[in-house]
N, C-alpha and C positions, 0 to 999 in steps of 0.2 A: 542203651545202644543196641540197634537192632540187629542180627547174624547177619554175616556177608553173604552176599549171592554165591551160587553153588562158582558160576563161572569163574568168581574172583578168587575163592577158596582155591580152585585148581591152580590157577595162577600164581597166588603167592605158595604152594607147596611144589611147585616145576620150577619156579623160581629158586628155594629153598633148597632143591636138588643140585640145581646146577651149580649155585654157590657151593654144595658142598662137595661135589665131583671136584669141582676147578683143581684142588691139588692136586688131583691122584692124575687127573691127564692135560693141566697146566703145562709142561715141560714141553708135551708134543706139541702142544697148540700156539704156544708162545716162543719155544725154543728159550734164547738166551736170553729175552724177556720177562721168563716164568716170575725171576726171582721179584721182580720190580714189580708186575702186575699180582703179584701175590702182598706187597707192602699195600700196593696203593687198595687192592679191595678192604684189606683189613682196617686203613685209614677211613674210609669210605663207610667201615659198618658202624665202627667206634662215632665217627659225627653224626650217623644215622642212629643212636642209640642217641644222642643228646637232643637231637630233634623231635624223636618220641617224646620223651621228656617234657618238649616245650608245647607239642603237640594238647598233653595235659593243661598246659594254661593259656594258651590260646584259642586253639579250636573246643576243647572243650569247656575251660572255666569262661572265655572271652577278656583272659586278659594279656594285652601284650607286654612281653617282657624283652628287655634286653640285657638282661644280668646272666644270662646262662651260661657263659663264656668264664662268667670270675667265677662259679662254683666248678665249672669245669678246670680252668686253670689251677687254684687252690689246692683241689685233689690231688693234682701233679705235683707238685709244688711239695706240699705233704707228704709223697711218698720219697721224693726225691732227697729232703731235705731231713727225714728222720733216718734213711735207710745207710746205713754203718756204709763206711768208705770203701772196706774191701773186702765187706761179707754181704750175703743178700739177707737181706729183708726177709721173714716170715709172713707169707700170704695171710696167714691167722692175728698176723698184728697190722699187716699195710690194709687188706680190707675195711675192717674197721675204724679203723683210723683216716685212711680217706675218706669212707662214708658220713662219719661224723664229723668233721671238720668240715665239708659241704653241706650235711644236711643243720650243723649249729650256725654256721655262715647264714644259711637260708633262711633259719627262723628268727634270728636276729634283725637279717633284713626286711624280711616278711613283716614282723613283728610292728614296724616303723612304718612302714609307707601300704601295708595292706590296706588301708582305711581309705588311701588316693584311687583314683579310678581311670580311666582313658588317658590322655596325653599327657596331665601329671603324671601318672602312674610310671609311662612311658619314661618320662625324663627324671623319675626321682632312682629309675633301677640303671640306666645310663650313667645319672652320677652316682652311684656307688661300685659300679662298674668302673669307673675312670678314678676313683680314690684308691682302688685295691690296684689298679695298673701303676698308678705313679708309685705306690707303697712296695711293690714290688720290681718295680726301677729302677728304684733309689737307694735299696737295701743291699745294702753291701753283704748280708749273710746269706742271700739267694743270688748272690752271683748279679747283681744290679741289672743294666742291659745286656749283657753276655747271656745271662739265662744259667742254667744250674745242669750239671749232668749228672747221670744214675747211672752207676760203672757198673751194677747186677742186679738183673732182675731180679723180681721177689721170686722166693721159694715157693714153690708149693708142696707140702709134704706130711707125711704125719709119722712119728715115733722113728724120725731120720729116715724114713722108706720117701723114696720120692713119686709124685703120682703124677705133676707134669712136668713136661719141663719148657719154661716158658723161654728161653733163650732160642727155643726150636722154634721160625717162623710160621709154620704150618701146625704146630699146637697150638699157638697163639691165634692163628688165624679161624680154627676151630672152636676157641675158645670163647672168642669175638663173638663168631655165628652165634653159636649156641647162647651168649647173652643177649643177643639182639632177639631173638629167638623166645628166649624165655621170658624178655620181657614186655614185649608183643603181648604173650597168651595173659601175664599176670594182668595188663592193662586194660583189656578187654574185658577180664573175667573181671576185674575191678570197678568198672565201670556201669557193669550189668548189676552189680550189686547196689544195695540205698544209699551207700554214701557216692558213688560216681552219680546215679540219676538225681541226686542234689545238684551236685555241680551242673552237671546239663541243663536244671530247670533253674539254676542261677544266671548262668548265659541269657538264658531266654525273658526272665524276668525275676530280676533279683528282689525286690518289692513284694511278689506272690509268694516266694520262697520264705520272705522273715514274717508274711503274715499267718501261713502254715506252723508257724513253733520252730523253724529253724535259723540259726545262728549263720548268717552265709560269710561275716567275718572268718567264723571257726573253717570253716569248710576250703574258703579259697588258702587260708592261711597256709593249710593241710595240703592244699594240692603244691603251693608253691613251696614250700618242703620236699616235696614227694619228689617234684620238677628236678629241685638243686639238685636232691641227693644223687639222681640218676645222672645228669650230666657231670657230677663228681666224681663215679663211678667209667662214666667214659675217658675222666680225665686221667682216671687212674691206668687205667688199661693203655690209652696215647701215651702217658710216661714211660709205661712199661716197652708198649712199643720200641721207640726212638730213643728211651735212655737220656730224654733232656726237654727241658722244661724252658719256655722265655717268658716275658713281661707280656708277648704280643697275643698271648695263649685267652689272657684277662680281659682284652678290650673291646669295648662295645663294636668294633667292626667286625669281632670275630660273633658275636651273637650274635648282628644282624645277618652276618654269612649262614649263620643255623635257621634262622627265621624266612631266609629267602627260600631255604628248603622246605619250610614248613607250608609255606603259601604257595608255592610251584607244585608240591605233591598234593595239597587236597587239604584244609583246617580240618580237624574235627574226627579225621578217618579212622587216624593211627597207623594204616599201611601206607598212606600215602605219604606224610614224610619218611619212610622208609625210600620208596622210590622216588623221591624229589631228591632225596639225598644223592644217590645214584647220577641220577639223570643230570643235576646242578655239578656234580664233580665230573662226569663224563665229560660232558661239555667243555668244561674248564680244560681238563688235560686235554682233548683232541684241539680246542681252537687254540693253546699254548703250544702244542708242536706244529700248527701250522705259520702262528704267525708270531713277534714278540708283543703286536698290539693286539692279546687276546681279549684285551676288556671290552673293545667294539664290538665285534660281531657277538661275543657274550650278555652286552648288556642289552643289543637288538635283541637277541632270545628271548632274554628275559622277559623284555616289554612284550611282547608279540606273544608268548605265554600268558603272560598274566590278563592283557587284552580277549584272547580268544578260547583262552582257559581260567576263566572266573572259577569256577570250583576247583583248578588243577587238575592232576592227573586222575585220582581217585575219583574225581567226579565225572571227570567222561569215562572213565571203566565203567562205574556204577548204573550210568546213563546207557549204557553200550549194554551191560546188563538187564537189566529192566527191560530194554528194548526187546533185548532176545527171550528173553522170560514171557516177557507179555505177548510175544510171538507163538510161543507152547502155547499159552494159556489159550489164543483164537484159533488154534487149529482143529482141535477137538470138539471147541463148541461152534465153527463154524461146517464140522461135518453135521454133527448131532442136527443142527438147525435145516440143514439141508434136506437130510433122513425124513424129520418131521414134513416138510413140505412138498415132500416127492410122495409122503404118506397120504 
């Protein structure tokens, strides 16, 4: 994966700023607002860390999934469902334990239907998606369709000193940033490494790739692992948030809702489902206080996006870049040239 342009770089660190100003003068800006648009960005970053995620197996492995939702849900579910009734949870024990309960989810599933490819593929992760939605429907130990609630967040702490405190929405919302943040930079730098440039030359021709000596079963297996665990991780953080878990958290409508962000910001980018994410819930909330039939003028966006923004967002940034880039590059050498013929 090649470095971003200097232009985009600027952007997503102004970007990165103002996200993280927003508390400190939220209050002025929002007034009695603050509290509500401080819930909804944190929601907003939590779904844009799962779309990263999916980011990895779509745009970069090229395969579409729509399971991202049950490892996301699961997570929650898990931390919900182990954390004592009226003591919080140990960050050192719910970490883990959501991770791995998403990332053994994932390879179980991985394990089975890795071998399918395009629109089976598509539909063997939908129905394992919709098996884990009724399984948790129907179970009376998670609260069936009521959904399960977490009366205290997990602790964070070490030797009973406390280092956050996640009950505070603006540590949390810190919190958030800072994982959405970090796992950006791991992605990247993951990607530039030989097992991401695997996957890349898998997308492109997976054929060339197993006659090279490599195993592209192992590799996508690995990415779709890597996918779960991180929207597990999102799932775990949404719990923590809202303090409650439902069945609706699991179902393939709620992937697709992560997918349409993936494909609105850019396949492939990695920053751009960041801002697809954004941009997909903006939209949503603004056309929802204007009208109760927000789904019209939403799904007109949509289309009219995906229509005149074929690569998404990231790709007319990149395109806007290049342009200006290539703009430097003719103005120097169309002096030089000039120089030369006035010589």
């Amino acid at each position: 994966m090649h470095a971003l342009p200097r232009p985009i770089q600027l952007l997503l660190a102004l970007l990165l700023l103002l996200m993280a100003a927003y508390p400190l003068f939220g209050a002025m800006l929002a007034g009695e607002q603050h509290d509500f648009f401080l819930q909804q960005l944190t929601s907003i970053m939590i779904l844009a860390i799962v779309a990263l995620g999916l980011d990895l197996l779509v745009g970069v492995s090229g395969m579409v999934s729509l399971a991202s939702a049950a490892f996301f849900g699961m997570a929650g579910y898990a931390l919900v469902l182990f954390a004592p009734e009226y003591a919080a949870l140990s960050i050192w024990i719910a970490l883990p334990l959501c991770l791995g309960v998403s990332a053994l989810a994932a390879l179980l599933m991985g394990v089975l239907i890795i071998r399918t490819s395009g629109i089976f593929f598509i539909m063997v992760t939908i129905a394992f998606s919709q098996m884990l939605y009724y399984l948790f429907h129907d179970a009376s130990f998670a609260g069936g369709s009521d959904g399960a609630y977490l009366f205290m967040k997990p602790e964070v702490a070490i030797a009973g000193v406390q280092l956050l405190d996640l009950e505070n929405r603006t540590t949390l919302f810190y919190v958030v940033l800072a994982s959405l943040g970090l796992l950006f930079v791991l992605l990247r730098t993951f990607l530039r490494a030989p097992f991401g440039r695997v996957l890349l030359g898998i997308k492109e021709n997976e054929q060339r790739v197993r006659a090279m000596g490599f195993n592209p079963l192992f590799y996508k297996l690995a990415a779709f692992v890597i996918a779960g665990t991180i929207a597990g991780y999102a799932g775990m953080l949404s719990a923590t948030q809202y303090g409650f878990v439902s069945p609706g958290q699991l179902s393939w409508q709620m992937s697709a809702h992560i997918l349409v962000m993936v494909i609105l910001g850019g396949m492939g980018s990695l920053f751009g489902p960041i801002l697809g994410a954004f941009a997909f819930e903006g939209l949503h909330h603004w056309f929802a206080s204007l009208t109760p039939h927000w789904e019209l003028p939403m799904g007109v966006v949509v289309i009219a996006m995906v229509l005149l923004l074929p690569r998404g967002i990231a790709g007319l940034l990149l395109q806007l870049a290049q342009r200006e880039s290539s703009k430097t590059t003719q103005a120097p050498l169309a002096g030089t040239i000039k120089q030369e013929a006035e010589q």
